[in-house]
C-alpha positions, 0 to 999 in steps of 0.5 A: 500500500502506497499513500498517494503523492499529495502537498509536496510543496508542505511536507517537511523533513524528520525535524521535531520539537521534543523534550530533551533527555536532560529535566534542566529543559522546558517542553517545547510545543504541546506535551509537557512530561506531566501530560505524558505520565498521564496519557500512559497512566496505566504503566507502573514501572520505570520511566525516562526521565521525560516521562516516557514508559520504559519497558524492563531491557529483558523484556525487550531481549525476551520479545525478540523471539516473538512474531508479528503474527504472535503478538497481534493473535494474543492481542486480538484474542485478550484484549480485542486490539484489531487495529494494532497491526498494519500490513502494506508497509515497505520493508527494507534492511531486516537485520537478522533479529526481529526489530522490537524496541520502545517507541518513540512517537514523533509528529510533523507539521507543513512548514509555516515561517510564521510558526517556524520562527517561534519554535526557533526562539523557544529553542534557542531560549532553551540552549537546545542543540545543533541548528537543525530541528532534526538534532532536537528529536535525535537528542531524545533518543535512548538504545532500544528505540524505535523512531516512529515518525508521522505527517500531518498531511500526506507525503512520499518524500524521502524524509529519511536518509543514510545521515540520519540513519548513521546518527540513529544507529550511533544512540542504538535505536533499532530502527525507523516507522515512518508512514512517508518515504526515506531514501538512500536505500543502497546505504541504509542496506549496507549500513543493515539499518531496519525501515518500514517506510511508506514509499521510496523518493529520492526528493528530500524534504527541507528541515523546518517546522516541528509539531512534538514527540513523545505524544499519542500519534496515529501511525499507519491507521493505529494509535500510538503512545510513546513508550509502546512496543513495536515488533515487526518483520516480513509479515507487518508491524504490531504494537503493543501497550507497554502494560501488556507486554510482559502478558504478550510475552508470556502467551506468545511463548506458550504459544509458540510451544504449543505450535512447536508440538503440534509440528511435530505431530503433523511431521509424523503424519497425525492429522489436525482430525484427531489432534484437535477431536474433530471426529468427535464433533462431527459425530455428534453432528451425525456425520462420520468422516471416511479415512478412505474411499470405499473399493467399488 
């Protein structure tokens, strides 16, 4: 699935107003860190220094063995959670491990001068880094994330590129979501950097105005809160509430065990029939299901 090529001209480029790591920083735009604490009020475990829910690093090791398909199923079938899953998405650079990490959310704006040059001097007043916006969001960066990115407007501009991607893999995040294009893909596949993009452009975006990070976003049609958990592979992306995911964990395993054995039955020729008793069911159905066809 491909978003349709709309508003060029307004699209900007991975440049987000956020909280830095540091608290001796005021919260530029709209979320301040009370306001993140409560948006993610059900998380009771540890949280960075801005607010953001932070999943255990076990917990994180451990969901690597978790599939896409896995999570989501447990998801579904617990807590009703359709709508976490997007397939459609351009897969490129899977390393060999599954990408899983905490999320960080990111929002951007059409480029506004008018707008542009009060984010510049609250950014200033705040003695915040580089003289991009870019550096802002990257400075927020912890090992184990995962960036997720979103427009306001739609747009398949490359956003995303080998220099950001150098910078990203620097801090140890696991990858990049982003529903816009990225570019430079000869190097983000040397580099074996993982990105789940919407489109591919060689057209790059200016570096201008900021929205937020660190806010509830919606990302590929699913709500998204900072702190989340996203697991993605070669069959889609799912995201899991940071409050489940230890309960996620646990039942993929199990079911991933249960699965295990059940591959072996099938590799010694019993038939899903009889493992699961449907011939009892069909009995008392009042049907018989014949193993072989009668010699006439």
């Amino acid at each position: 699935m491909i978003l349709p090529r709309l508003n060029r001209s307004v699209c900007v480029g991975v440049v987000l107003a956020i909280t830095l790591v540091s608290q001796a920083y005021a919260q530029l735009m709209m979320y301040s860190k009370e306001q993140r604490i409560e948006f993610t009020s059900a998380w009771e475990g540890e949280r960075f220094s801005d607010g953001r829910p932070k999943v255990s690093d076990s917990i994180l090791k451990r969901m690597k063995t978790v599939s896409a398909e896995e999570a989501w199923s447990v998801l579904v079938r617990g807590a009703d959670f359709r709508d976490h899953f997007e397939d459609g998405w351009k897969e490129f650079n899977p390393s060999s491990e599954r990408m899983v990490g905490r999320v960080v959310t990111a929002l951007f704006l059409p480029t506004r001068p008018d707008v542009r040059s009060v984010v510049d001097a609250q950014g200033i007043a705040e003695e915040r880094s580089g003289t991009g916006h870019n550096s802002w969001v990257i400075d927020t960066l912890q090992p184990g994330d995962v960036l997720v990115v979103t427009p306001t407007s739609p747009c398949e501009d490359g956003y995303f590129g080998e220099l950001l991607a150098t910078s990203l893999v620097s801090r140890g995040v696991k990858g990049l979501i982003i529903e816009a294009g990225c570019r430079d893909i000869a190097e983000l596949t040397e580099m074996k950097f993982p990105v789940w993009s919407k489109a591919v452009c060689a057209q790059g975006t200016v570096k201008e105005t900021t929205a937020d990070v660190n806010m509830p976003v919606v990302c590929g049609a699913q709500l998204i809160n900072p702190g989340d958990l996203i697991v993605a592979d070669d069959d889609g992306v799912v995201v899991v509430r940071r409050k489940d995911a230890k309960d996620v964990l646990d039942k993929s395993i199990a079911r991933e065990e249960k699965e295990a054995k059940s591959r072996t039955r099938y590799i010694d020729g019993e038939m899903g029939l009889d493992m699961y008793g449907w011939r009892e069911r069909l009995a008392a159905k009042g049907l018989t299901y014949i193993d072989e066809m009668p010699e006439e």
